[in-house]
C-alpha positions in Angstrom: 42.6 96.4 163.0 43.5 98.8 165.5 46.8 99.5 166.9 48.6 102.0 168.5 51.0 104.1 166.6 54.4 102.4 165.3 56.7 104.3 167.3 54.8 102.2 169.9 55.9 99.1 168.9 59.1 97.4 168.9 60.3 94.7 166.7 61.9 91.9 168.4 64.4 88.9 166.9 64.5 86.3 169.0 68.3 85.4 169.1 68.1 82.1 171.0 65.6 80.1 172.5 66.5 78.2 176.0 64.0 75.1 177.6 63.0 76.0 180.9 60.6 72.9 181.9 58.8 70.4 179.6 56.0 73.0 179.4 58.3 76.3 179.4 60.3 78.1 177.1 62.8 81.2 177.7 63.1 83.6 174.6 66.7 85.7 174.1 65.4 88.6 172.1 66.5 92.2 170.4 65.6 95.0 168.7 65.3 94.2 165.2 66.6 98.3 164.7 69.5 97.8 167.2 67.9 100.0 169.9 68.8 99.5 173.4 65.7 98.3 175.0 64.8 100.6 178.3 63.4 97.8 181.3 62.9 97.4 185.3 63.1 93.8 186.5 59.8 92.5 187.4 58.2 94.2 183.9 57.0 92.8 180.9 56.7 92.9 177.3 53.0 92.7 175.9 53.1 90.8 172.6 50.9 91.7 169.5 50.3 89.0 167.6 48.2 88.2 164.6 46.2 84.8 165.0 43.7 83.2 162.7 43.4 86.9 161.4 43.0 89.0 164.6 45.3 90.5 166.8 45.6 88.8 169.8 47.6 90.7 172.5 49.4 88.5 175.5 51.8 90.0 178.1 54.8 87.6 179.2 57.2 88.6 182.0 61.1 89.7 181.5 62.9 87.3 183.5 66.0 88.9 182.6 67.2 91.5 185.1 69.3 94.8 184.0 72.7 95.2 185.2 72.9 91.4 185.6 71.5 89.5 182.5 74.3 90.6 179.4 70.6 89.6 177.3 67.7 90.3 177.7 65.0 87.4 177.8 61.2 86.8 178.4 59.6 83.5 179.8 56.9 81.6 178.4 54.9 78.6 179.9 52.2 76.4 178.3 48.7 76.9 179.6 46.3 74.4 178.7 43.9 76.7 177.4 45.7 79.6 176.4 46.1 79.4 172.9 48.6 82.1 172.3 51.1 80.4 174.6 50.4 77.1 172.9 50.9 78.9 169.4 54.2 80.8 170.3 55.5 77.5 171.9 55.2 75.8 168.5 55.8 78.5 166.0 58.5 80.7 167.4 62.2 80.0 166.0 65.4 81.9 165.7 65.4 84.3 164.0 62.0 85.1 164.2 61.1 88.7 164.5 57.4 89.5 166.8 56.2 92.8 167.8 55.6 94.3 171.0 55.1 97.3 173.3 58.0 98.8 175.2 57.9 96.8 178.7 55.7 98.0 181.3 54.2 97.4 184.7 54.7 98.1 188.1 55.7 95.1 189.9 59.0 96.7 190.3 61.5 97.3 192.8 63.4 100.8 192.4 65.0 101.0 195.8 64.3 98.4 198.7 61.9 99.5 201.1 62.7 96.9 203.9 65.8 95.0 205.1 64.1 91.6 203.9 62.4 91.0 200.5 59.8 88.1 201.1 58.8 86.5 197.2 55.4 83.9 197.3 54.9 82.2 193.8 53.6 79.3 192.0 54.3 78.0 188.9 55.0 80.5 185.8 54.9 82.9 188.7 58.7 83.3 189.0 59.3 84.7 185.8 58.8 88.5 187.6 60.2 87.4 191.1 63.2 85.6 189.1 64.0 89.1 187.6 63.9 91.0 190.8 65.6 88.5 193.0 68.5 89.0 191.0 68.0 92.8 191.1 67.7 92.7 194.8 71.4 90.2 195.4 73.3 91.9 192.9 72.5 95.4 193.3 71.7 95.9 197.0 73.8 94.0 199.2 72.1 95.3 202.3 68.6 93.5 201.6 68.0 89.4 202.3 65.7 87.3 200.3 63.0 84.8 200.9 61.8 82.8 198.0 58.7 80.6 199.0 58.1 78.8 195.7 55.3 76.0 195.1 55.5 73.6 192.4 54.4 70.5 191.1 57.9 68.6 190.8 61.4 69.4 190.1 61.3 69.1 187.1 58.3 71.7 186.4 60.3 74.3 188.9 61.0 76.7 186.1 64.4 78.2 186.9 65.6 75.7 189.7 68.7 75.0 188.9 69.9 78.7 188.7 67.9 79.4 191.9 69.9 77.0 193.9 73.2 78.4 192.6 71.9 81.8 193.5 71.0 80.4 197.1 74.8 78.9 197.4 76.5 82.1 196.0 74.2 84.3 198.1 74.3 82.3 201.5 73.2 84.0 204.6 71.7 86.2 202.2 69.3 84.0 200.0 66.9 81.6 201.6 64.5 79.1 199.1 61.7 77.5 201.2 60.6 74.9 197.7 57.3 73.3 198.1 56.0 70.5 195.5 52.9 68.9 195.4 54.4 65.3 193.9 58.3 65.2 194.2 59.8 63.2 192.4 62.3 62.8 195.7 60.1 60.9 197.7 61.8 61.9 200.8 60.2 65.2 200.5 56.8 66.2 201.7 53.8 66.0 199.2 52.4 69.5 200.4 50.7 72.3 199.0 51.1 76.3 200.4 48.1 76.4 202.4 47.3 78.7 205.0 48.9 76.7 207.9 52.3 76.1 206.0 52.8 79.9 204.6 52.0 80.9 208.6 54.8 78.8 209.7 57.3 79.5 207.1 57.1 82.8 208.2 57.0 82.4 211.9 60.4 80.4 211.2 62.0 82.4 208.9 60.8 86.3 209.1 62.9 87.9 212.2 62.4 91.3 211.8 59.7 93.7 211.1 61.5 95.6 208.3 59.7 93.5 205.6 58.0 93.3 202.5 56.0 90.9 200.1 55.7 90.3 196.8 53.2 87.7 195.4 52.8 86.4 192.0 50.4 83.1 191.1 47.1 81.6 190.6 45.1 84.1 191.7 43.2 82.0 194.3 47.1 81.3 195.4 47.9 85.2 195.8 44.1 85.5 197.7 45.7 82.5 200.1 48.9 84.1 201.0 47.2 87.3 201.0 44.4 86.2 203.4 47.5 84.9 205.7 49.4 87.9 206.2 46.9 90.1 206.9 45.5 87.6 209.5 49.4 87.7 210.4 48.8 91.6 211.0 50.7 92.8 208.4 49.2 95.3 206.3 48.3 96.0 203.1 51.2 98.7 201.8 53.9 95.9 202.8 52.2 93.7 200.3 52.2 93.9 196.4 50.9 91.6 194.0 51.4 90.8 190.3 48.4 89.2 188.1 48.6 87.3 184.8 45.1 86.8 184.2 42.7 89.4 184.0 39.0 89.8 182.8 37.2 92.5 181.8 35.3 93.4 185.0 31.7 94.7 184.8 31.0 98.1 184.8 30.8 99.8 188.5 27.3 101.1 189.5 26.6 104.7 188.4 23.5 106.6 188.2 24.8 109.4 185.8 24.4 107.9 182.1 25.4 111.3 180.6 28.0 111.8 178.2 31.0 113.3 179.4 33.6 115.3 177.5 36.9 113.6 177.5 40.1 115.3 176.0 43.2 112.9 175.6 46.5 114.5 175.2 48.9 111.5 173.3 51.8 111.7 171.2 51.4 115.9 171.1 48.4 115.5 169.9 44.6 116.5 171.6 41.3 114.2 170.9 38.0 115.1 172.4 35.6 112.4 172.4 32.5 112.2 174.9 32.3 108.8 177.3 28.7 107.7 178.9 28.3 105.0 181.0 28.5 101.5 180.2 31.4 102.5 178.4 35.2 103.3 179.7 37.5 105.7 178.0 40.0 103.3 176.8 37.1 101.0 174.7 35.5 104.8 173.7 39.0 105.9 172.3 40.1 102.7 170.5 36.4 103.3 168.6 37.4 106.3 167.2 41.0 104.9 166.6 42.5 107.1 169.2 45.7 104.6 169.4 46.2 104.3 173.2 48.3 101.8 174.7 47.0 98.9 176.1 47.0 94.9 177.4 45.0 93.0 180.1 41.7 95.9 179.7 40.9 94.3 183.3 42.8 96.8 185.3 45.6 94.5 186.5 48.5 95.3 184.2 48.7 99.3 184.2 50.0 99.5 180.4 46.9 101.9 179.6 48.0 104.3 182.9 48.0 108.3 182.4 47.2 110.9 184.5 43.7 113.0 185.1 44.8 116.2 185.3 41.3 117.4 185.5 37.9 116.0 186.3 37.2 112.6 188.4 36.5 109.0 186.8 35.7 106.0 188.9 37.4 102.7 188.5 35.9 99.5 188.7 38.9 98.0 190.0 42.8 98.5 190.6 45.4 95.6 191.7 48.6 98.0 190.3 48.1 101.7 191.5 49.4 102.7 194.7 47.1 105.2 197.1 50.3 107.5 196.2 49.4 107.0 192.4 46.1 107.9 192.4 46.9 111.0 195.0 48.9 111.7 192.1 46.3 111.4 189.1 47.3 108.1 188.1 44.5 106.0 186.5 43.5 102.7 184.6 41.7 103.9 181.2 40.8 100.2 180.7 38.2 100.4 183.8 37.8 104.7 184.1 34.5 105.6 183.8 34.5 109.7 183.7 32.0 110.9 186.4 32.5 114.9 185.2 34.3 116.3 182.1 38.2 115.2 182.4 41.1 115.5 180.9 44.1 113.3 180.7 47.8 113.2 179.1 49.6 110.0 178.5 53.0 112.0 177.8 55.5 109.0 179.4 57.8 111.6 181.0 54.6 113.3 183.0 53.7 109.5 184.2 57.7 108.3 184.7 57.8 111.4 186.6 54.7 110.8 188.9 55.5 107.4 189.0 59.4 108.4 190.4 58.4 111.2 192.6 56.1 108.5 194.5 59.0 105.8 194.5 60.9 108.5 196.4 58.2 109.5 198.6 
């Protein structure tokens, strides 16, 4: 089995479990060692986990936020054919210790960009946005918040309840526009987010042009409400996206099939390996067990990012990296395909610090 390194890993007890939904479950977790765990609402926590004999690896979202939340917590819902979800549903208990890599992703907010925060989610969706809305009210009083949040019922709105209270104790500052397919209050609407109704929201409720959005769903949900805004004319850096599923995409079109020289820098240490097309670095590395870091291998979660610091790869696709990031070097190993020799570090304090310096830009 391959893995990355243990100082990768952390070792989490969950300390309480909480019902969300009849299909969703909140976990209250630490470190088994006592370590402080290190987080940005809107991240998650991939979790490694052995299953009929093979490690299967999932990532679930950190509802919690930092500064707010005294505890830090991760979200889980049922999907009817996701088997690790169904397997950590039934199996995990108090007590219980799983690993996991430190959180990561990029579905963060560091410092508000615009004077209103615009969240579009469905479902399990608003475990990230649920993280960063409280980020957003509690740590910068100067930005408002629209949640537009489509469900099936009450009942299977995952964090309702503590919504509302958040829209009471942030009035005039927090606005939910809640959208449910069958309520169970029959004097609401029976409507889906379409098209028409996201237009109109926002025609009603978006008043200035200092905005932003952040979408997180289905992904033929997030290609809706993307489709709508930029028909709405707003374009594509006020819009970011998260994505739970990914697959491994196919390999992008290249007519160099030689082997390329690769050198990874990781953990102080340098490997040189050669990469020819069909194959990406990251699947190239893990064959020689070259440890890296990893989760989605579809090029939508960025836990495999580092930086080229020479040479050019192409990617076959990229939902997390900014134009900033990959000005900066950034890349996805998971779908890199080295087009001359390259070289690449995944030191975290090069990456944090490319990653920051573009925040700021």
């Amino acid at each position: 089995m391959i893995e990355e390194k243990s100082m990768e890993h952390l070792q989490l007890r969950i300390k309480n479990i909480r019902t969300e939904t009849s299909s969703s479950k909140s976990y209250f977790i630490e470190e088994v060692n006592g370590k402080k765990i290190e987080y940005k609402g809107g991240q998650f926590f991939t979790l490694l986990v052995n299953l009929h004999g093979k490690e299967v690896r999932r990532s679930y979202s950190i509802s919690s936020a930092p500064g707010v939340d005294t505890q830090i917590y991760f979200t889980i819902k049922r999907i009817e054919n996701g088997e690790l979800s169904r397997y950590l549903l039934d199996h995990l208990h108090i007590d219980d210790v799983i690993t996991s890599l430190p959180p990561t992703g990029r579905f963060t907010i560091d410092v508000p960009e615009s004077e209103l925060a615009v969240f579009v989610s469905a479902g399990s969706g608003i475990t990230p946005v649920f993280s960063l809305i409280k980020h957003l009210l509690y740590q910068f009083s100067d930005t408002n918040v629209l949640l537009i949040y489509q469900n099936h019922n009450e009942e299977e709105s995952i964090f309702r309840e503590e919504l509302l209270l958040l829209q009471k104790k942030f009035s005039g500052r927090f606005l939910i526009k809640e959208i449910f397919s069958h309520p169970i209050d029959h004097t609401r609407p029976s409507q889906r987010l379409n098209n028409n109704l996201l237009e109109r929201i926002l025609l009603q409720t978006v008043h200035t042009n200092s905005v932003r959005f952040y979408l997180c769903g289905p992904e033929a949900f997030m290609r809706m409400a993307l489709f709508t805004l930029k028909v709405m004319g707003y374009s594509q850096d006020t819009i970011r996206r998260e994505n739970f599923f990914a697959t491994a995409p196919p390999p992008p079109f290249m007519t160099d099939t030689n082997p390329h020289n690769v050198t990874i820098n990781y953990h102080n240490k340098k490997y040189h390996i050669k990469v020819a097309y069909p194959h990406n670095i990251l699947e190239v590395a893990l064959k020689h067990n070259i440890h890296l870091p990893y989760s989605c291998r579809g090029g939508r979660c960025s836990s495999c990012t580092s930086i080229c610091t020479t040479g050019r790869v192409r990617m076959t696709i990229n939902d997390v990296l900014t134009p900033k990031d990959l000005e900066n070097g950034l890349i996805l190993t998971c779908v890199s395909y080295p087009e001359t020799d390259v070289e690449l570090t995944f030191d975290a304090t090069d990456v944090n610090r490319v990653i920051d310096n573009n925040v700021n830009l």
